[in-house]
C-alpha positions in Angstrom: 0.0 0.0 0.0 2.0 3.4 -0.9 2.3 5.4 1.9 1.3 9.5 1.5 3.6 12.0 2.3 2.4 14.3 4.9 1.7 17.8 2.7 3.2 20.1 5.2 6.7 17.5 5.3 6.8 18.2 1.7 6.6 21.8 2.1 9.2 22.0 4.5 11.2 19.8 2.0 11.2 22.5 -0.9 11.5 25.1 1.4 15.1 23.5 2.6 15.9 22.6 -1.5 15.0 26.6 -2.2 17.3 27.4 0.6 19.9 25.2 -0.3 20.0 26.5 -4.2 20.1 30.6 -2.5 23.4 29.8 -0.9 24.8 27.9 -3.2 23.7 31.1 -5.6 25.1 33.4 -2.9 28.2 31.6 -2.5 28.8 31.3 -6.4 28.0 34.9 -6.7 30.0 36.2 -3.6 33.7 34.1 -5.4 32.9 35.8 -8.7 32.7 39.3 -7.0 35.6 38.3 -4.9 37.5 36.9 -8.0 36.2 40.4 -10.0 38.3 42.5 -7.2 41.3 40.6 -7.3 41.3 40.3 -10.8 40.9 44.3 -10.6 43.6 44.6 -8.4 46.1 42.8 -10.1 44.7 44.0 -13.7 45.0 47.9 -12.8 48.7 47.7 -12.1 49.6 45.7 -14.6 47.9 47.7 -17.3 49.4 51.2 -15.3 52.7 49.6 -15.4 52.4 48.7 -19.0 51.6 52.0 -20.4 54.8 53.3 -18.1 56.7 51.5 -19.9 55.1 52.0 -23.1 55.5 55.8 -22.7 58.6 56.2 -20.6 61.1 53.9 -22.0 62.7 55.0 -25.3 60.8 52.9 -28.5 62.8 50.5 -30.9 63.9 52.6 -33.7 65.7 49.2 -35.3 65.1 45.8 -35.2 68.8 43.8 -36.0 66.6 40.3 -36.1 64.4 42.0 -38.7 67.3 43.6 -40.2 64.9 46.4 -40.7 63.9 49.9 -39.5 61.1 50.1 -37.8 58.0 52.4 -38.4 58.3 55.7 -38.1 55.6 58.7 -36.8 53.5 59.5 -39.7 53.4 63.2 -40.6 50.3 64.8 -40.1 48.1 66.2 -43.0 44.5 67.3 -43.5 44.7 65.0 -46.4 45.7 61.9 -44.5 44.1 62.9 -41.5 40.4 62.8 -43.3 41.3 59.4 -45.4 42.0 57.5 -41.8 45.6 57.1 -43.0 47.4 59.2 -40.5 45.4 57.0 -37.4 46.4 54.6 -39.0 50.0 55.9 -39.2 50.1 56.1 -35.5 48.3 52.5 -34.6 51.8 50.8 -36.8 54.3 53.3 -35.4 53.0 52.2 -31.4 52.8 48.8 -32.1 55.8 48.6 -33.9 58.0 49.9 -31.8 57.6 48.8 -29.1 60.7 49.0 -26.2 63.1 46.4 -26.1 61.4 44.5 -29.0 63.9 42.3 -30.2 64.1 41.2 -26.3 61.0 40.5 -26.1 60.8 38.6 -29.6 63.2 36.5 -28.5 62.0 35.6 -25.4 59.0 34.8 -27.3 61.0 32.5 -29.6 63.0 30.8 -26.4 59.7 30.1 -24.8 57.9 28.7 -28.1 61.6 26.5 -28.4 61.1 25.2 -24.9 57.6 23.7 -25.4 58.6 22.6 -29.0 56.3 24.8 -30.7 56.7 25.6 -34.1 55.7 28.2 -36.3 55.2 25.9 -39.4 54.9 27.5 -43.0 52.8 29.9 -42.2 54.0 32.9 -43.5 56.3 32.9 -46.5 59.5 35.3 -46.3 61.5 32.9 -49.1 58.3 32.1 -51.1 56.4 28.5 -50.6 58.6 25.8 -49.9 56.6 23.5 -52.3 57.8 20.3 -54.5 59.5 21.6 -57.7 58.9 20.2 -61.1 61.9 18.9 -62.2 61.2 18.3 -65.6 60.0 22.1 -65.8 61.4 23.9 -68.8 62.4 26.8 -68.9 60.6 29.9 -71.0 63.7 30.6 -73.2 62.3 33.6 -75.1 66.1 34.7 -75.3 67.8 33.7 -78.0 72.2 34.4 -78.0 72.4 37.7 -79.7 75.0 37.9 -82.7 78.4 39.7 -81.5 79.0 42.4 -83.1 82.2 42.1 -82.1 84.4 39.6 -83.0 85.8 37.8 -79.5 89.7 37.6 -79.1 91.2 34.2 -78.7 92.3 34.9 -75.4 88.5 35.8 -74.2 87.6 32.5 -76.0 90.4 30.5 -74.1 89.3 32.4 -70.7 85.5 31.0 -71.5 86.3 27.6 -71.6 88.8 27.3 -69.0 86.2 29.3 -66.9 83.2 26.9 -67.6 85.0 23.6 -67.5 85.6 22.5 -63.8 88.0 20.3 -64.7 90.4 23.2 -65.3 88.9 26.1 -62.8 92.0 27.3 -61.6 93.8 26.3 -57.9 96.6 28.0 -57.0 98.9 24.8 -56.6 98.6 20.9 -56.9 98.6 20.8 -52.8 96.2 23.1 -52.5 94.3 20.7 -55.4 94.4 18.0 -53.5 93.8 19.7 -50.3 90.0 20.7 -51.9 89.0 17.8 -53.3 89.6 16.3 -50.1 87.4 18.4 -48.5 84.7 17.7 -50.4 81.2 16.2 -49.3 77.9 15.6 -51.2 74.8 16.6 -48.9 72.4 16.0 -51.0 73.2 12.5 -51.1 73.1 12.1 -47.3 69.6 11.9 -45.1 69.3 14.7 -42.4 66.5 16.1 -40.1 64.7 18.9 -41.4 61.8 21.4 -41.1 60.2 24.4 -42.6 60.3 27.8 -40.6 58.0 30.7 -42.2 59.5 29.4 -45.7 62.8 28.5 -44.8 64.3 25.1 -44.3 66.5 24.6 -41.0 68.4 21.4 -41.9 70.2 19.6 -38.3 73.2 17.5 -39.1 76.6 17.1 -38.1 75.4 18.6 -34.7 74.6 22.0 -36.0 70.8 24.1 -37.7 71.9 25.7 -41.4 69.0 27.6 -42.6 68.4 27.3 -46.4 66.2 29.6 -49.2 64.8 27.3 -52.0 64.9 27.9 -55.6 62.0 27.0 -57.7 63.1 28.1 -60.9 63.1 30.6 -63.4 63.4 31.8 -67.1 66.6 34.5 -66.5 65.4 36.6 -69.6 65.7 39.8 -68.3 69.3 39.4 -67.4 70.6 37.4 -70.6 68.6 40.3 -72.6 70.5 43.0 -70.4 74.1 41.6 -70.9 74.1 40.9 -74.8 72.6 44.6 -75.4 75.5 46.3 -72.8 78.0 43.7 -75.1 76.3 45.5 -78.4 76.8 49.0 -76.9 80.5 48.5 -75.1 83.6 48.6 -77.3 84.7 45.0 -77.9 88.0 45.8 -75.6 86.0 46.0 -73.2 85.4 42.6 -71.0 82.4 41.5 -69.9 81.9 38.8 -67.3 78.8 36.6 -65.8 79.1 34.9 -62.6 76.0 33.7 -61.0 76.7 32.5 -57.0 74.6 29.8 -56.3 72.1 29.3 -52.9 73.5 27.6 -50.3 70.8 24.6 -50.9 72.7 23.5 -54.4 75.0 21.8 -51.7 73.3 21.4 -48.6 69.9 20.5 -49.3 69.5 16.5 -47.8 68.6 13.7 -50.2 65.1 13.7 -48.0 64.5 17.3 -48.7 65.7 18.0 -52.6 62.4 17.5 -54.4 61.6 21.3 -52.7 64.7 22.8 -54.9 65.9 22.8 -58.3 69.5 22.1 -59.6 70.8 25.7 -59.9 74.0 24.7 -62.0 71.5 23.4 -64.7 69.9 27.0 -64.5 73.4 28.0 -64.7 74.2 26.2 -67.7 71.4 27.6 -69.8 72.1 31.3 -68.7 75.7 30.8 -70.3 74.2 29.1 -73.7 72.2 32.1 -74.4 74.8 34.8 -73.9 76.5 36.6 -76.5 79.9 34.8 -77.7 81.7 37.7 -76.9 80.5 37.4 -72.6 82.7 35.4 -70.2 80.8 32.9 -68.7 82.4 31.4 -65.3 81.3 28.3 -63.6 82.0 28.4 -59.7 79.0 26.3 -59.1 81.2 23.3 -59.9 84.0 24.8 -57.7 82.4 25.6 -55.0 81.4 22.3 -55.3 85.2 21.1 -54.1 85.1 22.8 -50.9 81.7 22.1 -49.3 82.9 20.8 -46.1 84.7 24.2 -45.8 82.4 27.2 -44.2 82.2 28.5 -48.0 78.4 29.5 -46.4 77.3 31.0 -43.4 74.4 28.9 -41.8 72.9 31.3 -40.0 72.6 34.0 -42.8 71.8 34.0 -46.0 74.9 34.7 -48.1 77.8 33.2 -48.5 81.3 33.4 -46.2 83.9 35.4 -47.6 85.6 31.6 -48.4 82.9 30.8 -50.7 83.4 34.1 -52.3 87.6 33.9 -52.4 87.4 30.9 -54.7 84.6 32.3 -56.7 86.8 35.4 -56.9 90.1 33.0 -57.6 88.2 31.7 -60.5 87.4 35.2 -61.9 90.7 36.3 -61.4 91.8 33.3 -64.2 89.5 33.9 -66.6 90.5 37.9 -66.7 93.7 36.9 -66.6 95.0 39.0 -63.5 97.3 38.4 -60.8 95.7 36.8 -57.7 97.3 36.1 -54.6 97.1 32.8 -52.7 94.8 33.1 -49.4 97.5 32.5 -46.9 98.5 36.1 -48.0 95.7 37.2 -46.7 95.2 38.3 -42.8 92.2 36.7 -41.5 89.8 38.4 -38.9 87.5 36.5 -37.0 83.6 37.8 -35.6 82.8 35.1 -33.6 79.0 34.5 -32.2 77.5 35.5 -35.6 74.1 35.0 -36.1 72.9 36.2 -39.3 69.7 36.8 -41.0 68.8 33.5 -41.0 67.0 33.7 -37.3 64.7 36.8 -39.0 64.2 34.3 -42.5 62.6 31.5 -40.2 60.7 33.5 -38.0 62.7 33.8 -34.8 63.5 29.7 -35.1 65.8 29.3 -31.6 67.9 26.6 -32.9 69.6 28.5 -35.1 69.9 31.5 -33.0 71.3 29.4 -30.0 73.9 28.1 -32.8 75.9 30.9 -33.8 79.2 30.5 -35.9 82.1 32.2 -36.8 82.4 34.9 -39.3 85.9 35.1 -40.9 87.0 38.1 -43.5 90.2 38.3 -45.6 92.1 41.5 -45.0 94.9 42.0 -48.3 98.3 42.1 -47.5 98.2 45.6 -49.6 95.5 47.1 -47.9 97.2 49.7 -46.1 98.0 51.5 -49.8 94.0 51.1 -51.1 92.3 54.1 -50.9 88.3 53.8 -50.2 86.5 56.6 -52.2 82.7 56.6 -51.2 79.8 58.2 -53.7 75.6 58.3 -53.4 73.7 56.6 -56.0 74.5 59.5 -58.3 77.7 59.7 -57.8 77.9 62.7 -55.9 81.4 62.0 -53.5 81.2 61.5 -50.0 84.0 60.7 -47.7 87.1 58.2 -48.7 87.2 55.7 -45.6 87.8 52.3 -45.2 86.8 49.6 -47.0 86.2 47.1 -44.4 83.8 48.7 -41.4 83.8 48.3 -37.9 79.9 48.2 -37.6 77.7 48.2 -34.9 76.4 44.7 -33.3 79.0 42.1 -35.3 77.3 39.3 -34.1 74.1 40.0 -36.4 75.6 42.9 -38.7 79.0 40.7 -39.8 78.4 40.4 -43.2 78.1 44.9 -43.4 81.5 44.4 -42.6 82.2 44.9 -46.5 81.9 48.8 -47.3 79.2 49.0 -44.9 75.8 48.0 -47.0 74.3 48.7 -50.7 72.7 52.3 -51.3 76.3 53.9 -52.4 79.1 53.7 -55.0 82.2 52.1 -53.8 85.5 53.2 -55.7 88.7 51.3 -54.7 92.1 52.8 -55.3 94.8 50.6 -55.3 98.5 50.6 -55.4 98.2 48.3 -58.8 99.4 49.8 -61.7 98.5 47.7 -64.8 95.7 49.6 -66.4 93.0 47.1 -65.7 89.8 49.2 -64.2 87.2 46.7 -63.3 83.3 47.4 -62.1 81.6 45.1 -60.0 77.8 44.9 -61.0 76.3 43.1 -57.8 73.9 42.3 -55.2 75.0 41.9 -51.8 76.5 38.7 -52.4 79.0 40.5 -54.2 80.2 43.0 -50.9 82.5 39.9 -50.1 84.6 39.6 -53.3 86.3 43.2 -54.2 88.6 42.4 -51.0 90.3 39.8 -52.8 91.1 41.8 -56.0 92.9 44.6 -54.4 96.1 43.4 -56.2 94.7 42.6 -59.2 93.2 46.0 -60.4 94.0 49.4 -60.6 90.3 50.3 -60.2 87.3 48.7 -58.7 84.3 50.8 -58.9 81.6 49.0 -56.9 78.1 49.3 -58.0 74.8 47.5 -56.3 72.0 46.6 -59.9 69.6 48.4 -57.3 70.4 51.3 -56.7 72.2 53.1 -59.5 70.8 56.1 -61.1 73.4 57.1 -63.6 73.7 55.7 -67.4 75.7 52.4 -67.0 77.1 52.9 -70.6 77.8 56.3 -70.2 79.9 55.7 -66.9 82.1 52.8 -68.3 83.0 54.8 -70.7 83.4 57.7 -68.5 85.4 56.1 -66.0 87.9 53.9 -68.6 86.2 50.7 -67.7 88.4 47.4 -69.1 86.0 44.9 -67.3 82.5 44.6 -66.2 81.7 41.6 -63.7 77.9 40.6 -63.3 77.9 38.9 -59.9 74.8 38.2 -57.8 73.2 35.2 -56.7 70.8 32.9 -58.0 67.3 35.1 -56.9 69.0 38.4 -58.4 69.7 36.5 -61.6 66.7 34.5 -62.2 64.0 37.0 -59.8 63.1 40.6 -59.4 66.6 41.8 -58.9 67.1 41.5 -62.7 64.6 43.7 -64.0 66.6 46.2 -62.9 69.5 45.5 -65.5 68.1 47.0 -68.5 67.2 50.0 -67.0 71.0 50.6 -66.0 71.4 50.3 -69.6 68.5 52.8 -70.6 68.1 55.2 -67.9 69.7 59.0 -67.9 71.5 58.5 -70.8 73.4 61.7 -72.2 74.0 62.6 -68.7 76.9 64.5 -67.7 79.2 62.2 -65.3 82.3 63.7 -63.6 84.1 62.3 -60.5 84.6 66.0 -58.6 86.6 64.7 -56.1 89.2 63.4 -58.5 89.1 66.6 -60.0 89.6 68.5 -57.1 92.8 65.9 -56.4 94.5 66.2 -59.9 94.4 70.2 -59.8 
């Protein structure tokens, strides 16, 4: 028989329940207003502590891992001011300066190594790091232009002794054998990898080498630039191309190679479409003799000034100049470098926690070059010294070399043989004049960027016996060489006088 509950039991019951639930809504209520005030009280400090910082300490003007400057207070105009653009002026200036911000970046990156977290292929500095099509031709809308100039037999012996690797010059059958020893094939070898914001960061042999990829490209605009400055140029006058490959032609692991091309292939082509009457020199293959030799820096993305003293040694055979051996050379050493690498990969900590040593070449005539310095126009500045003492070594070695791009670099030297050579280059280039201070008279350095004079006009101008083309692989085959015909086309009928010279010889 079910038993009935008494009604006023049951109403004493719910009464307890309705009780029980107030508290319980009291007691939640009373630790969120309790957790609200503490949060408050830590918050408000925090936040008044932050914006003392943010407007006491003095803001990042440069970043060294960004190898950048950083933004910089927009000037104000109605015009900007109405379009939103000078707000917004202001919101990238504060956030992008902020104090200490490569400190803090790199705490970031050391905190995202501890945990193992990576940043992936997320953003793409290098362009994708995707599978290449090997069997990709190339456009070759460039055809070898006639020479209108009929090439000397000792240009035509220079060519092939330059393009055959067989007979790329070593200074001595020790020094031969001492290369060939020293000579390792990567690609053929398995190694841990990973991509970091485009960049591969390759571990082996105990140490992180980041590496750019090449995916190809036709190299139009530069074989169409060189055989019209060859059609233009007195045929006495020498022209040279030597294209430095990316570090990944040698270091790029058998596990990883389907993300590159072969860049001597590229190579290869470049020099069958050029004008008979160019020099074409091959230091892909020997470069190719010294790979376990720091020939690259690892944590940057040019080559060491090794890599570029054989490339140089090669060039120096084919022009047919003196060259002296590198043990005449006084070395100097910036040790903890850690180039741009650690900006390429987005901050990756391996490589900044695995810094190397930078070593440059000083000549054994240096102390009777004279370093003449010009702007883009030509306009002189100051004659100083060729290799810099510059600010932060251990991320700013490689400025080391006439201290950056956006000039004109004329080198004096004690040489007297006639020969005036200019150095058409990217950066890649900074590292090879050095070597030829006993090989020239001259050496006018000029950066295929920033150049606003009439190239013709000024290698005429200046007496000019031999033009090198020098830049890496990108420059060559990417952006870079769009530049090149304009050199040839821009201010021409220009006047161009060297005023400091001038001023010397009166």
């Amino acid at each position: 028989m079910e038993q009935q509950q008494h009604p006023q039991h049951s109403d004493a019951a719910k009464q307890k329940q309705s009780h029980k639930k107030s508290y319980n809504s009291y007691k939640r209520s009373t630790v969120r207003q309790y957790s609200s005030t503490i949060s408050l009280l830590i918050m408000i400090p925090v936040f008044a502590l932050l914006t003392l910082f943010l407007y006491v300490f003095p803001r990042s003007t440069q970043s060294q891992i960004e190898k950048r400057n950083l933004a910089s207070f927009p000037t104000f105009t109605m015009e900007d001011y109405f379009s939103g653009k000078f707000t917004a002026g202001i919101n990238t200036w504060f956030t992008d300066t902020v104090p200490y911000r490569d400190d803090f970046k790199n705490m970031g990156n050391s905190f995202k190594g501890s945990f193992g977290i990576s940043t992936g292929n997320t953003v793409n500095f290098v362009g994708d790091v995707k599978k290449v099509n090997k069997n990709n031709k190339k456009d070759r809308t460039s055809k070898p232009a006639e020479s209108s100039q009929t090439s000397k037999p000792s240009e035509t012996s220079a060519q092939t002794s330059a393009q055959t690797s067989d007979t790329s010059a070593e200074p001595s059958k020790q020094e031969s054998s001492q290369a060939e020893a020293s000579s390792r094939n990567y690609r053929d070898e398995d190694a841990e990898w990973n991509v970091e914001n485009g960049v591969v960061v390759v571990y082996q042999d105990g140490h992180y080498r980041g590496l750019e990829m090449f995916g190809g490209g036709s190299g139009n605009a530069y074989v169409d630039a060189l055989n019209d400055l060859r059609t233009k140029l007195d045929g006495n006058i020498k022209i040279y191309s030597m294209i430095a490959p990316l570090a990944s032609e040698y270091y790029t692991p058998a596990n990883c190679t389907e993300f590159t091309q072969n860049q001597k292939e590229y190579f290869d082509d470049i020099a069958a479409r050029l004008d008979s009457g160019i020099t074409s020199i091959d230091i892909d293959s020997v470069l190719a003799k010294h790979t376990e030799e720091p020939i690259y820096c690892r944590t940057d993305h040019h080559w060491m000034p090794l890599g570029a003293y054989y490339a140089t040694q090669t060039f120096a055979k084919a022009a047919g100049v003196d060259f002296k051996e590198l043990s005449t050379f006084k070395p100097v050493t910036i040790e903890g470098f850690v180039g741009t690498m650690y900006a390429f990969s987005g901050g990756d900590i391996n490589i900044k926690n695995d810094p190397e040593d930078f070593i440059y070449y000083v000549p054994d005539n240096y102390d009777q070059v004279k370093t003449d310095f010009y702007d883009t126009s030509f306009n002189f500045d100051y004659t100083g010294s060729y290799f810099k003492e510059v600010g932060d070594p251990q991320s700013n070695a490689y400025l080391t070399f006439f201290g950056g791009d956006e000039q004109i670099v004329k080198v004096r030297t004690n040489v007297k043989n006639g020969r005036k050579l200019i150095v058409i280059k990217d950066s890649y280039g900074n590292a090879e004049p050095g070597f030829l201070m006993n090989s020239f008279e001259e050496i006018y350095i000029v950066d295929m960027r920033y150049f606003n004079l009439n190239l013709v006009d000024f290698i005429n101008k200046m007496g000019i016996t031999d033009v090198l083309f020098t830049m890496v692989t990108y420059s060559a085959f990417g952006d870079n060489s769009y530049n090149l015909p304009d050199l040839i086309s821009q201010a021409q009928g220009e006047e161009i006088v060297d005023h400091y010279m001038d001023e010397q010889e009166e």
